[in-house]
ZAKOL-754401 format. One line per 4 residues: their letters; for each residue x, y, z of C-alpha. Coordinates in nm, 4 decimals. Layout:
A> X Y Z; ...
This chain:
XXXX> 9.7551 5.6791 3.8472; 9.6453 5.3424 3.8797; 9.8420 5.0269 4.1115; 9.9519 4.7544 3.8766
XXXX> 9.9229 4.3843 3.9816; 10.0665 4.1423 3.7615; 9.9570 3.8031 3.7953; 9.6017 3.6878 3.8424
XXXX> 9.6611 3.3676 4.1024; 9.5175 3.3721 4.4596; 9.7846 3.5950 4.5849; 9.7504 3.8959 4.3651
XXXX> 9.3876 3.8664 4.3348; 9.4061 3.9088 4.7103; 9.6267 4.2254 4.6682; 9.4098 4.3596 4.4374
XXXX> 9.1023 4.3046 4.6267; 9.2593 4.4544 4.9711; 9.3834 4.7962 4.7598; 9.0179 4.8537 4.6248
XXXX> 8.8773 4.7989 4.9034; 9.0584 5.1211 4.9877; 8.9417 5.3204 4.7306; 9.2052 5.3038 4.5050
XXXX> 9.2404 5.2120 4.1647; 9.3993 4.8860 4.0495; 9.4310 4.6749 3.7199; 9.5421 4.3182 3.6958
XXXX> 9.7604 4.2018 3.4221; 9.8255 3.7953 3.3583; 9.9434 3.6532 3.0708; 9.6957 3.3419 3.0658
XXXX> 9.3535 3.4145 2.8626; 9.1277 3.4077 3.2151; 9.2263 3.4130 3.5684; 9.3556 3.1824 3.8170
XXXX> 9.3975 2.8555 3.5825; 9.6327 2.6929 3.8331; 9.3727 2.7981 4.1361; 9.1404 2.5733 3.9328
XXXX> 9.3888 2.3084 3.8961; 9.4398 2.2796 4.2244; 9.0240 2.2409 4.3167; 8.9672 1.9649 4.0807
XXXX> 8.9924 1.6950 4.2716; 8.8504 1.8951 4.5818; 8.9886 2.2541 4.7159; 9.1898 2.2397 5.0028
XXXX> 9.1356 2.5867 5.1494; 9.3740 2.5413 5.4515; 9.4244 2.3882 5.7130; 9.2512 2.3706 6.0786
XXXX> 9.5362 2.2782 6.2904; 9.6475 2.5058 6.6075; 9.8302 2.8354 6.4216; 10.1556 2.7800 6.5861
XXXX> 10.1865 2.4000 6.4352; 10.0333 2.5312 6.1230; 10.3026 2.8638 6.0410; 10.6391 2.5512 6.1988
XXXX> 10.4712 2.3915 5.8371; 10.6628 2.6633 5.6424; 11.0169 2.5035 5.7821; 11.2933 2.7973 5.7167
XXXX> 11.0536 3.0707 5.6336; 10.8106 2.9953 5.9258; 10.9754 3.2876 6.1484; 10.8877 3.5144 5.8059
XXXX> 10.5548 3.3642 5.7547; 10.4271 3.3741 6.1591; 10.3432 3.7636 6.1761; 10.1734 3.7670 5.7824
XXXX> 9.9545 3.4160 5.9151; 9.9107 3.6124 6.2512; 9.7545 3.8950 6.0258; 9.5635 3.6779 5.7549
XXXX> 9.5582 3.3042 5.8717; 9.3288 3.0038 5.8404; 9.0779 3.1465 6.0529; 9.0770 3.5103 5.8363
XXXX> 9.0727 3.3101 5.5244; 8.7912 3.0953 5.6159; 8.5765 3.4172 5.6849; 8.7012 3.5729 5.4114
XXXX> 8.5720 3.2666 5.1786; 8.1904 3.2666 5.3577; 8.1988 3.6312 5.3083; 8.1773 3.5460 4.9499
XXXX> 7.8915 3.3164 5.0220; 8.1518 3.0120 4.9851; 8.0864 2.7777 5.3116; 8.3843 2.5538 5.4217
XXXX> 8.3910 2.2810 5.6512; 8.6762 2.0610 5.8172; 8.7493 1.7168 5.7004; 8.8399 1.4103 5.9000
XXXX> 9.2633 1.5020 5.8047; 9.1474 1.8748 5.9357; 9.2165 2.0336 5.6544; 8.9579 2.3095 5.5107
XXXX> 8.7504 2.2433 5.1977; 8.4498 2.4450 5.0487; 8.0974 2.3136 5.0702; 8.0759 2.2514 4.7662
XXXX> 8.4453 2.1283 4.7056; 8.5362 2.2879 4.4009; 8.7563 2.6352 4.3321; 8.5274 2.7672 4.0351
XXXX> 8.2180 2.9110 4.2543; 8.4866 3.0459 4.4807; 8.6839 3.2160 4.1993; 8.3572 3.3421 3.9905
XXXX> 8.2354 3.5293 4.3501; 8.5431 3.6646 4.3735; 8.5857 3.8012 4.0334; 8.2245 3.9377 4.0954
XXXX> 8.3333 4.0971 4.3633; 8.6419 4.2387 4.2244; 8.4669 4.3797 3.9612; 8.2095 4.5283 4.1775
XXXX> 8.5360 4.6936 4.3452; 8.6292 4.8414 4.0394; 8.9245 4.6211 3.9296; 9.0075 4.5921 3.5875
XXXX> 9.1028 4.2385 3.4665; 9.3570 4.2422 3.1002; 9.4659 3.8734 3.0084; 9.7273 3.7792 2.7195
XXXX> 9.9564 3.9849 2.8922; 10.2887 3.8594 2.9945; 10.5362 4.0316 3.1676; 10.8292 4.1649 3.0212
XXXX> 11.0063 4.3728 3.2969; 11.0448 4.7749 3.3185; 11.1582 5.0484 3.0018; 11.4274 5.2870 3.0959
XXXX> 11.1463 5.5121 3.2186; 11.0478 5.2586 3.4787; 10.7094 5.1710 3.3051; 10.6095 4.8113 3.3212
XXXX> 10.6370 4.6315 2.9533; 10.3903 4.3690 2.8439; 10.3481 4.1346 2.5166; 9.9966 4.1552 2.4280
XXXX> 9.7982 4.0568 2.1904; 9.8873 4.3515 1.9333; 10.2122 4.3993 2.0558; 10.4573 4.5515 2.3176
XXXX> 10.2640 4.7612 2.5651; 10.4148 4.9828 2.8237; 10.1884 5.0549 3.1839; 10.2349 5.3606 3.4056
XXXX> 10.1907 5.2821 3.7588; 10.1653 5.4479 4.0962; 10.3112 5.0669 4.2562; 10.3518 4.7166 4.0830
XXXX> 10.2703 4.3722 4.2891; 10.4575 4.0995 4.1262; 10.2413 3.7757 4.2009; 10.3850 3.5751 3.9403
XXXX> 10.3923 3.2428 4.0597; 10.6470 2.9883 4.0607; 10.7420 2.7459 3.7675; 10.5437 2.4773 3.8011
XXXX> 10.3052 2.3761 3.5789; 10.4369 2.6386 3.3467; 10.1190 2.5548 3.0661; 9.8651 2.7314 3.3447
XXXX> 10.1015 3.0301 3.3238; 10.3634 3.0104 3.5903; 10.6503 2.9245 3.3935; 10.9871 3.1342 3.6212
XXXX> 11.0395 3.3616 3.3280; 11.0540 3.6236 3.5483; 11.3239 3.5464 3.7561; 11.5861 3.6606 3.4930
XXXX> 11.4532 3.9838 3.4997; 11.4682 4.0449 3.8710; 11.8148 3.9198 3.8704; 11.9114 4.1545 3.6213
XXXX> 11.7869 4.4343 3.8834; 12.0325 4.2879 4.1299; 11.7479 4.1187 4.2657; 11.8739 3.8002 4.4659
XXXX> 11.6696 3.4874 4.3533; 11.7329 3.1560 4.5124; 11.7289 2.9208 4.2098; 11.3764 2.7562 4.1480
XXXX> 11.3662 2.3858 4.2707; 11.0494 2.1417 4.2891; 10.8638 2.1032 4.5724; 10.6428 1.8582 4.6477
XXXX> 10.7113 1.6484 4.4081; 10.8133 1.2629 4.2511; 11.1164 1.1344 4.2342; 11.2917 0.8954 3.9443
XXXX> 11.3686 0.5594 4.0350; 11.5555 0.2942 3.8506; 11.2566 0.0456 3.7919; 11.3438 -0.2717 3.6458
XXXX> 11.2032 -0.2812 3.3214; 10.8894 -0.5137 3.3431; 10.7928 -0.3687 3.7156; 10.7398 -0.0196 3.5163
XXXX> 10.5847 -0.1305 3.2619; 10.3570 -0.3899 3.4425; 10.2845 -0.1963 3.8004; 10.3012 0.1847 3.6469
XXXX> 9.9995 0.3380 3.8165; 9.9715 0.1346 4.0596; 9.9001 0.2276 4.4427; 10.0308 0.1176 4.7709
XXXX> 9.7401 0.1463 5.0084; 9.8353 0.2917 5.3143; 10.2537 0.3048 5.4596; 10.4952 0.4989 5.6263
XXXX> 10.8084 0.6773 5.4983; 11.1054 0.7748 5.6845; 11.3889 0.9893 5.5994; 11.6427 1.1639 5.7903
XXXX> 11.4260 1.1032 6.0901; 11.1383 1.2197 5.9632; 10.8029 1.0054 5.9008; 10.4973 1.0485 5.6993
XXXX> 10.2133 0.8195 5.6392; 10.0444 0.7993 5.2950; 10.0088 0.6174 4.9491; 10.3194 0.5594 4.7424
XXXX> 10.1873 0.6111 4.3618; 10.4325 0.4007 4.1104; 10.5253 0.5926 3.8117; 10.6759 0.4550 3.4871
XXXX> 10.9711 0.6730 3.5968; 10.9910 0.5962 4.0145; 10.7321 0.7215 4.2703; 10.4871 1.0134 4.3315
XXXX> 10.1897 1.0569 4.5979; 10.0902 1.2046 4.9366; 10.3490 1.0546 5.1703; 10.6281 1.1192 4.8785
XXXX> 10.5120 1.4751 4.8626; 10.5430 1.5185 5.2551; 10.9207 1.4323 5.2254; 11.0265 1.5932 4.9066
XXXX> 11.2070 1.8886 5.0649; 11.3963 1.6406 5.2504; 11.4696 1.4251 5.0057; 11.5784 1.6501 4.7120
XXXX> 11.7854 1.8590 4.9389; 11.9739 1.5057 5.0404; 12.0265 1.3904 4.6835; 12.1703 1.7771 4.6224
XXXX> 12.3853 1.7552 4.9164; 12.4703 1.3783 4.9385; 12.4328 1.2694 4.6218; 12.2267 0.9728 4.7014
XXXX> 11.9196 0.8942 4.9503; 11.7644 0.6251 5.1072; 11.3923 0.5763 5.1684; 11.2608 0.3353 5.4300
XXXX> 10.9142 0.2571 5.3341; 10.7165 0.0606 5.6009; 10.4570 -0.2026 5.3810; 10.2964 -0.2832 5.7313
XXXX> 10.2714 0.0304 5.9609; 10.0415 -0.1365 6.1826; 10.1526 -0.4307 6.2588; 10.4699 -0.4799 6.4903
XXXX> 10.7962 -0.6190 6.3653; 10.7627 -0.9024 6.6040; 10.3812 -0.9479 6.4310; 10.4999 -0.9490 6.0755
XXXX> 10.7505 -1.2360 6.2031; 10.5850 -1.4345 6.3626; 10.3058 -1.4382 6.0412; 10.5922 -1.5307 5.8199
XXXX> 10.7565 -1.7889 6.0548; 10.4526 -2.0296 5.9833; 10.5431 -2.3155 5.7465; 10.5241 -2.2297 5.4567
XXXX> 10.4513 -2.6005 5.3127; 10.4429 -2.6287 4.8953; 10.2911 -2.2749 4.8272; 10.5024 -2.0448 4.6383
XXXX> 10.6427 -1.7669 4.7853; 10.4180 -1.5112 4.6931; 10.1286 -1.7308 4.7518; 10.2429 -1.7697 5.0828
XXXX> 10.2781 -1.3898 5.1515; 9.9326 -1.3473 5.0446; 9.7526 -1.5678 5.2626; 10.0097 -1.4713 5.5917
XXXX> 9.9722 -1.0739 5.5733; 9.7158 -0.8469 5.3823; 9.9462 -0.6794 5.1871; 9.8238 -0.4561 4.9705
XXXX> 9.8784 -0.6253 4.6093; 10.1248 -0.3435 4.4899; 10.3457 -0.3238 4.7816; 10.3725 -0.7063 4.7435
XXXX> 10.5211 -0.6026 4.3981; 10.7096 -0.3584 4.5525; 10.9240 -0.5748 4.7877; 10.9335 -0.8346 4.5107
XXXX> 11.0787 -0.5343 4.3071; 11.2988 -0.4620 4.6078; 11.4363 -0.7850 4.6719; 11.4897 -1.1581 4.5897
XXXX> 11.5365 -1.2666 4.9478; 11.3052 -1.5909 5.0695; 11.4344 -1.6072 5.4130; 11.1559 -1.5588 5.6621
XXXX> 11.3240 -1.3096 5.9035; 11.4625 -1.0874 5.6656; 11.1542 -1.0554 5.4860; 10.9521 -0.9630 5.7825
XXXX> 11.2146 -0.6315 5.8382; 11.2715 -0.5818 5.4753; 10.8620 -0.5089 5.4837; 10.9114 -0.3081 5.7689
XXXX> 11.1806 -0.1326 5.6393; 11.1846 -0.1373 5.2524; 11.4654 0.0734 5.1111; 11.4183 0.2797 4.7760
XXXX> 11.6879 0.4463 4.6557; 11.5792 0.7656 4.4594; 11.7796 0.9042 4.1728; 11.6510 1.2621 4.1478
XXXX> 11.3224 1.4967 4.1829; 11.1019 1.4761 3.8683; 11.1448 1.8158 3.6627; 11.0129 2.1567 3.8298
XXXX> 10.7399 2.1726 3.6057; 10.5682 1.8683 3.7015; 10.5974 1.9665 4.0768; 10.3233 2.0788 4.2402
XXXX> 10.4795 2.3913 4.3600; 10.8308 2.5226 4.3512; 11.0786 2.6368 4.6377; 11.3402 2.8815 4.5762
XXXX> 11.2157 3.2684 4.4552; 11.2968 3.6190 4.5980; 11.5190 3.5795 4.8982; 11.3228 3.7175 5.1965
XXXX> 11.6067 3.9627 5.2799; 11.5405 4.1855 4.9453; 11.1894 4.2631 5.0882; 11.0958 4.4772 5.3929
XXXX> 10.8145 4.4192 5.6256; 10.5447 4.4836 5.3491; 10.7177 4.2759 5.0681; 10.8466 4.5315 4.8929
XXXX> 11.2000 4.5095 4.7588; 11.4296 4.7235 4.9091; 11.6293 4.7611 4.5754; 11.2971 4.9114 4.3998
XXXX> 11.0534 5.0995 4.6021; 10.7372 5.0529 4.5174; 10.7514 4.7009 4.3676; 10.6015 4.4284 4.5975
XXXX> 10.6411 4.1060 4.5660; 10.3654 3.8026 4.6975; 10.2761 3.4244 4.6708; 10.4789 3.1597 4.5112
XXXX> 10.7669 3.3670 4.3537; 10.9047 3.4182 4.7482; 11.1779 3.1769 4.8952; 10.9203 2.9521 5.0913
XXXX> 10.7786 2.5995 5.0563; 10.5642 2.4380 5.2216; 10.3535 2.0748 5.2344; 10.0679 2.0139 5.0779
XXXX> 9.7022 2.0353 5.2810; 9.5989 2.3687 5.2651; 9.9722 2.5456 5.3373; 10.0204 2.6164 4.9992
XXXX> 9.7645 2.8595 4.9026; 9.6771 2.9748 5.2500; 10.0370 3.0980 5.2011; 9.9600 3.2503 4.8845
XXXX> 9.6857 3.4711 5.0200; 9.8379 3.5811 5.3060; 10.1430 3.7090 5.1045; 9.8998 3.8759 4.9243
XXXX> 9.7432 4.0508 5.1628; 10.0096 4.2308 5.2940; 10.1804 4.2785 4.9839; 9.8363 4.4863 4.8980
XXXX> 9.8426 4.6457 5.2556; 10.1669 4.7584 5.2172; 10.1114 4.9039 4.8718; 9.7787 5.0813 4.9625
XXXX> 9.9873 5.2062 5.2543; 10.2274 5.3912 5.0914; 10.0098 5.5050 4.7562; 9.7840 5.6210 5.0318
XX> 10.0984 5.8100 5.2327; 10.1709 5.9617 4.8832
């Protein structure tokens, strides 16, 4: 009897791959019409593999789950997974930010090797299959194209993703189903993310799209450096992303937040006062802040957006320390990944849930988050490989 993996991302790909390998037989289910759509996604703009920072600073990037995730990256880490990758004939180097990218950049001659490969292993591939949960027998259910079809299987790996972009196929519709199980599921919350802002009405519609160049965010004592993206709605981008966890788990606790966005994160205070302090003369205010400090032309409308004020002095520390007050995390299915999923306590050492042997669980559907730069999916594969471990270990105990 075959093993069943149902969803056909980076982490159960992985499983399935690692259980072949073993000789046994596996077949991939995934309701989407090809693989890995949101692995695709996520190399358009240039596939960042992972990451090539030291492994200890690299599994403390997994905040609250890091003590779950440091003996699974200690296993299958950056290093494995950049081997793994060139075994497919997929070279990667290290940018200038250290993160990992493929030669070539892109996630589609890395996917079609590995699908070559799979096949080569034996795996069988069915798409246009979602997920409906188990029949009294314990049989997995799927809606396919001709109707309900019921799977026998020796194991199942769940790799369903979280519910982001929910049109590539990871939509959460299978968290009610565990829960019926008496599965515990930490509720599904955006991660990385953008956050709503209460724009004035002719700053969204006249700056939307617009970039800051290069600042620094603080929150709660934490700092990232990065573009701020302006949105019709509030704010998106890299440094936005790096503090999302923070930030939406303030708003949830608090109520309300407040941003500090340094305009100027190279230049001292003392530096962006004394610039202003010159006479200012006829010139118009804004004039006059473009010819004393190279501000980037949208984070001059930014702290024009942000305040009225023409005194010199508290200009220079309202540009040093902008605040923007977010309202709330844009929707979970614009995130680029979610937190929230399985709680780690309903799975053993080999992700499988103690409440139904023989069901594993990998990727995003576990309670973990993590940043952006190569965390993400590196943590996706290495769930996946010992989700597949453990299941070829105990078909093979059988």
């Amino acid at each position: 009897m075959k093993i069943v993996v149902v969803g056909a991302g980076p982490a159960g790909l992985m499983a399935a791959e690692i259980m072949a390998a073993r000789g046994l037989a596996v077949e991939v289910f995934d309701a989407m019409p090809s693989p890995g759509r949101k692995f695709l996604l996520a190399g358009k703009g240039g596939l960042n593999l992972t990451h090539s920072e030291p492994l200890e600073r690299f599994t403390g990037r997994y905040g609250a789950a890091a003590a779950f995730m440091a003996p699974l990256l200690a296993e299958f880490g950056p290093a494995q997974l950049r081997a793994w990758a060139e075994g497919l004939g997929i070279e990667t180097f290290i940018g200038s930010s250290g993160r990992v990218f493929p030669a070539e950049m892109k996630a589609a001659p890395l996917l079609r090797a590995w699908i070559r490969r799979l096949r080569s292993l034996g795996v069988l591939l069915h798409t246009r299959r979602r997920w409906l949960g188990w029949d009294a027998q314990g049989r997995l259910r799927f809606a396919g194209p001709e109707g309900e079809e019921t799977v026998e299987a020796r194991a199942c790996i769940l790799a369903l993703g979280g519910a982001s972009w929910p049109n590539l196929g990871s939509d959460g519709g299978w968290a009610p189903i565990l829960t019926e199980t008496g599965v515990e599921i930490t509720p599904l919350r955006p991660a990385n993310c953008g956050f709503d802002l209460d724009w004035s009405a002719s700053f969204a519609e006249r700056f939307a799209g617009g970039r800051t160049g290069t600042v620094e965010l603080s929150y709660a004592g934490t700092r990232r450096r990065g573009e701020i993206t302006v949105t019709t709605n509030g704010i998106e981008g890299g440094a936005v992303y790096g503090l999302s966890a923070e930030l939406r788990d303030g708003l949830a606790a608090a109520g309300e937040a407040t941003l500090l966005v340094d305009l100027m994160p190279d230049w001292s205070p003392e530096r962006v006062a004394a610039a202003l302090a010159r006479p200012r003369g006829s010139r118009s205010l804004s004039t006059f802040l473009k010819k004393a400090l190279p501000l980037n032309p949208m984070a001059l409308a930014l702290l024009r957006e942000a305040t009225a004020e023409t005194n010199p002095a508290i200009l220079a520390r309202t540009i040093k320390a902008l605040p923007l007050r977010p309202l709330r995390p844009r929707p979970v299915a614009e995130a680029i990944s979610t937190a929230g999923g399985v709680a780690l306590a309903e799975l053993d050492e080999n992700l499988m849930l103690k409440r139904r042997p023989g069901t594993f669980v990998a990727g995003e559907m576990l309670d973990w988050e993590a940043p952006t730069g190569g965390y993400l999916l590196t943590g996706c594969f290495t769930t996946g490989y010992r989700a597949g471990l453990g299941a070829a270990k105990l078909c093979n105990s059988v």
